[in-house]
N, C-alpha and C positions, 0 to 999 in steps of 0.2 A: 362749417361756414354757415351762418345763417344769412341764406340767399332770398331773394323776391319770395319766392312760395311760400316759405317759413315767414316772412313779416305780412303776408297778405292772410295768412291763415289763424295769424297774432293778433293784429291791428286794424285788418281788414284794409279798405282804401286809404292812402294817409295822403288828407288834398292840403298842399301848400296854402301858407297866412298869405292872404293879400300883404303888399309890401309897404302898402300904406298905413299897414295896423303894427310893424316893426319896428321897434324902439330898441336902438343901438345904445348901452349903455357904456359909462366911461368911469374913470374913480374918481368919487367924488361927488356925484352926480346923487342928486336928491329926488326922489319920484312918493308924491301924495297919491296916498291908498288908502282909500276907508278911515278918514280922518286922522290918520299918522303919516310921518314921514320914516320914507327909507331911504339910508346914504347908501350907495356905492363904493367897494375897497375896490382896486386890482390885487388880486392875490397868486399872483404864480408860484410854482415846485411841485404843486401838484400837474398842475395844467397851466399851459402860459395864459387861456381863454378864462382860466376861473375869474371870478368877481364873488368876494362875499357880501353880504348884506346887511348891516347893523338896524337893530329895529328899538330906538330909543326906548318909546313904552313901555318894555320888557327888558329893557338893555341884555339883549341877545343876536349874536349874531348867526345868521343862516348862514353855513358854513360849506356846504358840498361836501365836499372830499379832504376839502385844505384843513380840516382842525381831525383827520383821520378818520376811524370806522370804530364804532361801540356797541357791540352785542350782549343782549341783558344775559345769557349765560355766563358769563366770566363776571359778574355784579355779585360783590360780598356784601359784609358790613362794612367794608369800608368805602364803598359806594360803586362807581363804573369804572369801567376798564377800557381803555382805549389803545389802539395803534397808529402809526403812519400808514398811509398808505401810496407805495411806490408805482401804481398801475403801467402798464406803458401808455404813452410812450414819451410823455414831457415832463419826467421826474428832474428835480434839480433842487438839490436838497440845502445849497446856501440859501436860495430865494423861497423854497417853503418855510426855511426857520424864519427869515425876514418879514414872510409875511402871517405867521404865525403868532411871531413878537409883536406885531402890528396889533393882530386883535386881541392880545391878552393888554398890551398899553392900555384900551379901552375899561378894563376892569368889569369885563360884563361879569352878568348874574349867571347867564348860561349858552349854552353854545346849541344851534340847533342842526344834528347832523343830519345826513342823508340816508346814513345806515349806522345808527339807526334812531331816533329820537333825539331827544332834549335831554340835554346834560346838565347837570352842575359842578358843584367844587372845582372852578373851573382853574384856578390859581393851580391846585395838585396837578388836574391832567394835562394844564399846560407842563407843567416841569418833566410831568411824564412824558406826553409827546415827546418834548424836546431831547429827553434822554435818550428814549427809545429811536429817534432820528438821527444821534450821535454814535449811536453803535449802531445801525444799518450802515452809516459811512464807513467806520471802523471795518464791518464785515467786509465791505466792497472793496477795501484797500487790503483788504487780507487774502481777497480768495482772485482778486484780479488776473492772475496769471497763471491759477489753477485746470489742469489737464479738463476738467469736467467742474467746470463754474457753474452752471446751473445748477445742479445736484447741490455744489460746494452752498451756495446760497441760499437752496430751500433749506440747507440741514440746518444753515448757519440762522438763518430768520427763526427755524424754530425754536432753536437753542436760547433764543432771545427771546422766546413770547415766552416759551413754560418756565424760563427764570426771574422775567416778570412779574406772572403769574402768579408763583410761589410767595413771591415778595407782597402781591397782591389780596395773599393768605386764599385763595381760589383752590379748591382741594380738587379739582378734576385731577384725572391722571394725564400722564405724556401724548397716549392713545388717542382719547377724547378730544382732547388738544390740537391734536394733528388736525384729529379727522374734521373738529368743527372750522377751524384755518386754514383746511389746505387749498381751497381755490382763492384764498389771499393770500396765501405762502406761493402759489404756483404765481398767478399773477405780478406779487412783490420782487419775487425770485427775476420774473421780466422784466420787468423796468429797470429795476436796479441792472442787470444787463445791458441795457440799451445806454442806462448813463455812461456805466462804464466805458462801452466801446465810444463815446461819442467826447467821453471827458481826459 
């Protein structure tokens, strides 16, 4: 648990924004920045709080979490590799493909994530995404009433990236694989639980 001594030893003091300098945003909502404007999406499935950010100039959207996670080790010739990501605890994976469909309609140039960087070919990794969020469902309807569902779900998530992967021509091994995913496989493995029991 990372408790007070551990974020005061991190962060030091963390002193609250005046409440007057907080801006509650909403979808839809246009806010002028250094001579551009930024729209407002509501994007839930990953987080019901998420909001992504379309940035005309660049037609790219800041994305968080909602367009998934892209680590330049899994990057071939065929460009970046990306996943869903199910973290706990407000995974809902009809409303993240809805709002994923959202920002691919837009036809951006590229997607800017949070982990990790700016993407392109963004038409592929949508399809990808979307695949790849199609058999995490699949998995959760299959291991749903399994003895040991945890387990059953991290094996099942991996089984799903390293054959991705392969497809993705990414020559790591299964090993590599594990070990560079497994605190998104542990993590994924959660949330996808919590839907479960909740759905």
């Amino acid at each position: 648990v990372y408790g007070a001594a551990e974020m005061a030893a991190s962060y030091g003091t963390v002193t609250p924004v005046p409440a007057d300098r907080v801006l509650e945003t909403s979808d839809g909502m246009v806010l002028a920045v250094g001579g551009r404007e930024l729209r407002f999406a509501d994007t839930p499935g990953h987080a019901k709080h998420h909001h992504c950010i379309w940035d005309a100039a660049s037609r790219g959207w800041f994305t968080g979490d909602t367009f998934g996670l892209s680590y330049r080790e899994f990057d071939t010739a065929r460009g970046a590799w990306l996943i869903p990501t199910s973290t706990p605890v407000q995974f809902e994976p009809d409303a993240l493909r809805r709002s994923v469909e959202r920002l691919l309609a837009e036809e951006p140039a590229c997607m800017y994530l949070t982990h990790y960087g700016r993407v392109t070919d963004v038409a592929r990794l949508g399809a990808l995404f979307l695949g790849l969020l199609d058999r995490m469902v699949a998995l959760g309807a299959s291991v749903r009433g399994a003895p040991d569902r945890h387990a059953a779900l991290k094996a099942g998530l991996l089984a799903i990236y390293v054959d991705s992967l392969a497809r993705h021509e990414c020559t790591l091994d299964e090993a590599t694989i594990a070990r560079l995913l497994a605190l998104d496989i542990e993590l994924n493995a959660q949330g996808m639980g919590i839907w479960l029991d909740r759905s």
